[in-house]
N, C-alpha and C positions, 0 to 999 in steps of 0.2 A: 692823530686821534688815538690811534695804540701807545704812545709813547704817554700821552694824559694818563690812559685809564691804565697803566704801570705807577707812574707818579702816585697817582690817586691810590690805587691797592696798598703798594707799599707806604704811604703815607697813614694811611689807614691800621696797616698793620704794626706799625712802628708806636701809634697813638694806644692801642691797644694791649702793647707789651708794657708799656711803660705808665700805664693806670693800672697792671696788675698787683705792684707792690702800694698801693693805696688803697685796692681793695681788701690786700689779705691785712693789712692794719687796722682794719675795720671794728670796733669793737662788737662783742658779742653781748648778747642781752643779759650772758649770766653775770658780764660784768660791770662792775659800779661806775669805771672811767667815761663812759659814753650813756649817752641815750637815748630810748630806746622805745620801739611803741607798742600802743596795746597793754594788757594790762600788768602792773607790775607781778612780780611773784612774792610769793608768802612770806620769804624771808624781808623785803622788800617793804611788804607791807605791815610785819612785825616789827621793823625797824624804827617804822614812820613811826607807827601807833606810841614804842617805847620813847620816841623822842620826843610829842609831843605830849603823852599824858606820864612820862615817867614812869614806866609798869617797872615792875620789881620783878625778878627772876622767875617766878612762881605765875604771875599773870602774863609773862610773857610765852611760859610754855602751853598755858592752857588758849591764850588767843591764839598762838599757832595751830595746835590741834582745832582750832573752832575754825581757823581759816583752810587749814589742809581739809575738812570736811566736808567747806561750801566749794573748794576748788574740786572735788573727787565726785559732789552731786552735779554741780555745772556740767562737768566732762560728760556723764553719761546723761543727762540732760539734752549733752549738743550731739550724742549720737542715736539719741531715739527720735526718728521718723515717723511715729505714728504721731506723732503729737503738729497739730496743728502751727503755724505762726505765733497767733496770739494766746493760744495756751500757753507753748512755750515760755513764750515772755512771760506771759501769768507768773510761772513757776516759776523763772529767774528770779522774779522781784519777789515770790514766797520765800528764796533761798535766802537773797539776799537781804529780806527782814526777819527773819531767822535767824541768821548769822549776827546781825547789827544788835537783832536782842540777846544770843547769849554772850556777844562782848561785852554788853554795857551790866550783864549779872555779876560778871569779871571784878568791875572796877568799882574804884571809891566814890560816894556820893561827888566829890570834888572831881574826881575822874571823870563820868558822866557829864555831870556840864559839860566841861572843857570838850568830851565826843560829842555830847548831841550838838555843842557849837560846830565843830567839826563839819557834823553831818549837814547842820543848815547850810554852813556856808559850800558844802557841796554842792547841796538840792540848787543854791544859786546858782551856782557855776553852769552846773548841766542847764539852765533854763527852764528845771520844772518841766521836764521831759511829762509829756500825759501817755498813760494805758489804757486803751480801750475806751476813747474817747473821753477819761475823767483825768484830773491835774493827779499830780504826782502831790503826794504827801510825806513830811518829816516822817523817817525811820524810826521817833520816837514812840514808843508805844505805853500806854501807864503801868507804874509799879505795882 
């Protein structure tokens, strides 16, 4: 029975050294090679945005700044505790239609399409998640 639970330990610990160089290969979320979850980050999603709608140097610094803003309101968002559950969320999706419309001030009439396409085919994606017991609506808002 002692001679088992020897086997077993050092069995154990042997498995254990030798997943360590698997884990430190692991990659990190700042990097591009693996991925990764949760939400991406702002360079990330500047990235996306330039490769699909083409932004030009000039829109890509000002959607940055738009996105570093909605990232800096979220944060302190996710640290105020007086705010109720569904407030909260209230406020993420003010942020986040907020955000959505002063990207789409950003871009070119042809740009716009191709985001608010974007965005529908997001709102698919997500399932049309509902707030506060109404369906979720396109991010579109009128000109």
């Amino acid at each position: 029975m002692k001679k088992n639970a020897v086997r077993f330990l050092i069995a154990a610990f042997a498995f254990a050294v030798l997943s360590l160089p698997a884990l430190a290969q692991a990659p990190n979320s700042g990097e591009s090679g693996g991925r990764h979850h949760g939400m991406p980050t702002v360079e990330e999603r500047v990235q996306h945005l330039t490769k699909k709608l083409n932004l030009t140097d000039d829109q890509q610094t000002k959607v940055k700044s738009i996105l570093e803003n909605q990232q800096s309101e979220a944060n302190s968002l996710r640290q105020d505790t007086s705010l109720s559950q569904q407030d909260r969320r209230a406020k993420f999706m003010q942020i986040h239609q907020t955000t959505q419309q002063s990207i789409r001030d950003v871009l070119t009439d042809e740009q716009k399409a191709k985001f608010d396409q974007m965005q529908e085919q997001r709102q698919e994606k997500m399932g049309n998640h509902t707030v506060q017991g109404t369906p979720a609506t396109p991010d579109k808002q009128p000109q």
